[in-house]
C-alpha positions in Angstrom: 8.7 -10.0 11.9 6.9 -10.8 8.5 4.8 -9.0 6.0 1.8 -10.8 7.2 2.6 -9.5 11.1 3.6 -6.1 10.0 0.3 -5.8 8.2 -1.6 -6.9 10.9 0.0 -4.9 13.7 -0.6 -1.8 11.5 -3.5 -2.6 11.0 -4.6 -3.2 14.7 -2.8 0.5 15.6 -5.0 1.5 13.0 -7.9 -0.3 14.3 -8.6 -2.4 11.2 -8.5 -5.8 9.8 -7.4 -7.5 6.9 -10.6 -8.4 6.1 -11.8 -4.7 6.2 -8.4 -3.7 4.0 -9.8 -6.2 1.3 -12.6 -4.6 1.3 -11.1 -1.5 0.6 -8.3 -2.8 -1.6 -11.0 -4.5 -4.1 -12.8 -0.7 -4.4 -9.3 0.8 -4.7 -8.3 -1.6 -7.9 -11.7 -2.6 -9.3 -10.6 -6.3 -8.2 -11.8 -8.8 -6.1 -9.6 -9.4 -3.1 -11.0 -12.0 -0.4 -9.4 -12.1 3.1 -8.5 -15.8 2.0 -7.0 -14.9 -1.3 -4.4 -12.2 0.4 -4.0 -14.4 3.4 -2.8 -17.1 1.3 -0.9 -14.8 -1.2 1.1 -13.6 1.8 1.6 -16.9 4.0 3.2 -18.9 0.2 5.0 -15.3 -0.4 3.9 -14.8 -3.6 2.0 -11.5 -2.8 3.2 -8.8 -5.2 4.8 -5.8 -4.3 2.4 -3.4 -5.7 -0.3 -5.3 -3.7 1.6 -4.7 -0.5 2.2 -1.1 -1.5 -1.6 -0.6 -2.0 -2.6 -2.4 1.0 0.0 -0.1 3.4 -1.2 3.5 1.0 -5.1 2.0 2.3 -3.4 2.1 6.0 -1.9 5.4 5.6 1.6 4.1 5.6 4.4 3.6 2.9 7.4 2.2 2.0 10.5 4.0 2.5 13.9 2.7 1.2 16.8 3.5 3.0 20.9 3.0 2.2 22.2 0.7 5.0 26.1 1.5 3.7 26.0 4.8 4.6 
């Protein structure tokens, strides 16, 4: 699955959209963020990291790093 899916199935368990987490993401940072603008962002793959951190803090989620070699 890809970031955009993941987002959007969170999102849905959540009971949100992505147009809704713009929303919210834009009054988080103070920037504008369109549902276009992240759509696009995440589809070329050039959405940052700390705007995918944001957008999964906004769904109550977050990243977690784990060893594999272990």
């Amino acid at each position: 699955m890809d970031i955009k899916e993941e987002i959007k199935v969170i999102a849905a368990r959540r009971g949100t959209t992505l147009k809704k987490i713009c929303e919210l993401l834009s009054q988080k940072t103070g920037k504008y963020y369109s549902y276009n603008n992240i759509s696009n962002k995440i589809r070329r793959g050039t959405i940052r990291f700390d705007e995918v951190q944001q957008i999964f803090e906004i769904l109550n989620y977050k990243i977690c790093y784990k060893d594999i070699k272990q």
